[in-house]
C-alpha positions as MATLAB code, in Angstrom:
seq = 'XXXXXXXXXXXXXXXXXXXXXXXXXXXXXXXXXXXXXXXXXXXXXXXXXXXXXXXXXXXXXXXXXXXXXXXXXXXXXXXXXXXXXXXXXXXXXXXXXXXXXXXXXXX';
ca = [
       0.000    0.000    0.000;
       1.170    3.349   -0.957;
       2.294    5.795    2.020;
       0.376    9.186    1.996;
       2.853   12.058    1.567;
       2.180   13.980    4.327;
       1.760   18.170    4.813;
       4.340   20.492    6.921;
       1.826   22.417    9.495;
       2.517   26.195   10.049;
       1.224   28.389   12.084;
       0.751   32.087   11.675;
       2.212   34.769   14.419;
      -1.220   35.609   15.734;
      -2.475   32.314   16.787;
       0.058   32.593   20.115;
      -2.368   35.384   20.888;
      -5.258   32.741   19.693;
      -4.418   30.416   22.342;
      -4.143   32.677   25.221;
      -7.886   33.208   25.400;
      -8.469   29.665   25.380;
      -8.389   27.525   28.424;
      -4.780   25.997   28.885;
      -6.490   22.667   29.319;
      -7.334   22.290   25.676;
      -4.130   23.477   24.115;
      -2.567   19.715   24.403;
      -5.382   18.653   22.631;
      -5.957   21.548   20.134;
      -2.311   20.732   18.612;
      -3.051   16.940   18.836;
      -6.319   17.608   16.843;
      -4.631   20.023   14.032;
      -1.953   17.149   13.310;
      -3.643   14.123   13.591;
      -6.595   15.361   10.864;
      -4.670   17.923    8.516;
      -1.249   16.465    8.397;
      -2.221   13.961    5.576;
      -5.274   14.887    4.227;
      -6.387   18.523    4.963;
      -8.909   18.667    2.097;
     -11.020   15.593    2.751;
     -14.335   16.987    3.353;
     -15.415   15.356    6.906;
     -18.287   15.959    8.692;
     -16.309   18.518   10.981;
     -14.070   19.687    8.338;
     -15.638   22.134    5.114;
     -14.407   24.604    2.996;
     -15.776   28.117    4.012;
     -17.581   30.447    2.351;
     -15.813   33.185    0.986;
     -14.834   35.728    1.868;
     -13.632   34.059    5.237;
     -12.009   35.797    8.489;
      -8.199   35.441    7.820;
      -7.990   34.880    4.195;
      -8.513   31.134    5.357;
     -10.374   28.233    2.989;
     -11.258   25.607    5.140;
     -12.422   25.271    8.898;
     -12.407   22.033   11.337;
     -14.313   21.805   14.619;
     -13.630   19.331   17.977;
     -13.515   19.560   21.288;
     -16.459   19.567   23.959;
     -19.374   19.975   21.887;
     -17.375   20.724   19.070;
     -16.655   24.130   20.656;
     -13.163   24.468   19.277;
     -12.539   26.176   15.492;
      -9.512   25.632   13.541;
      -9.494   27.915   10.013;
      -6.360   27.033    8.164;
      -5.220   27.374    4.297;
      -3.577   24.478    1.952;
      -0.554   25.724   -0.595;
      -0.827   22.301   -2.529;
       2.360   22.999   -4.204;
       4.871   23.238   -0.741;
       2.440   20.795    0.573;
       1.562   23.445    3.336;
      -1.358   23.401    5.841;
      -1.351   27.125    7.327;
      -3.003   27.528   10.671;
      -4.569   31.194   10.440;
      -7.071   31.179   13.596;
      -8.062   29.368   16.475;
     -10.800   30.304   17.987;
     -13.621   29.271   20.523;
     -17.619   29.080   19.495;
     -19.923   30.164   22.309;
     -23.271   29.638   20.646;
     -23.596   31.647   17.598;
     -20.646   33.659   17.966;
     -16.851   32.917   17.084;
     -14.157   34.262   19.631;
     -10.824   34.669   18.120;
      -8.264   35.906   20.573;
     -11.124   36.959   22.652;
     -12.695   38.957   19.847;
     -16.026   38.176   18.005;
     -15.351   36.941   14.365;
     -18.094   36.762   11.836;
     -17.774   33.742   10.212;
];
């Protein structure tokens, strides 16, 4: 069987600040999450991971969700041709509203 060829993860400067408004507890997880689904195929289309609608916060394509109730968004872009997943925002939901680095995001 053929190995997948897997994807270098980056993140961008701002999602330090990202994490800080998120409960320490999850950050373990949150990194676990990010490179166990997009480090070998970031563009499946899951249940829990879509493409966004554009135009998305942070220039970003796609979005995945986990955590307690799915609380916990992830919006990240591919560059197919470096094989790239870039992590642009993590965030928190809290009912209808996104909180990225403890600000409101439309989404």
């Amino acid at each position: 069987m053929a190995r997948k060829q897997s994807y270098d993860i980056r993140y961008d400067d701002q999602t330090k600040k990202h994490l800080r408004a998120i409960e320490t507890k999850y950050h373990s997880r949150i990194r676990a999450e990010i490179e166990e689904q997009l480090q070998f195929e970031p563009t499946k289309v899951t249940r829990n991971r879509k493409p966004l609608r554009q135009p998305a916060p942070f220039e970003a394509t796609w979005g995945i969700r986990f955590g307690p109730e799915n609380c916990i968004r992830v919006l990240y872009g591919i560059d197919e041709e470096e094989r790239e997943v870039q992590i642009q925002a993590i965030g928190v939901k809290e009912g209808n509203r996104l909180l990225v680095g403890g600000e409101e995001v439309d989404l």
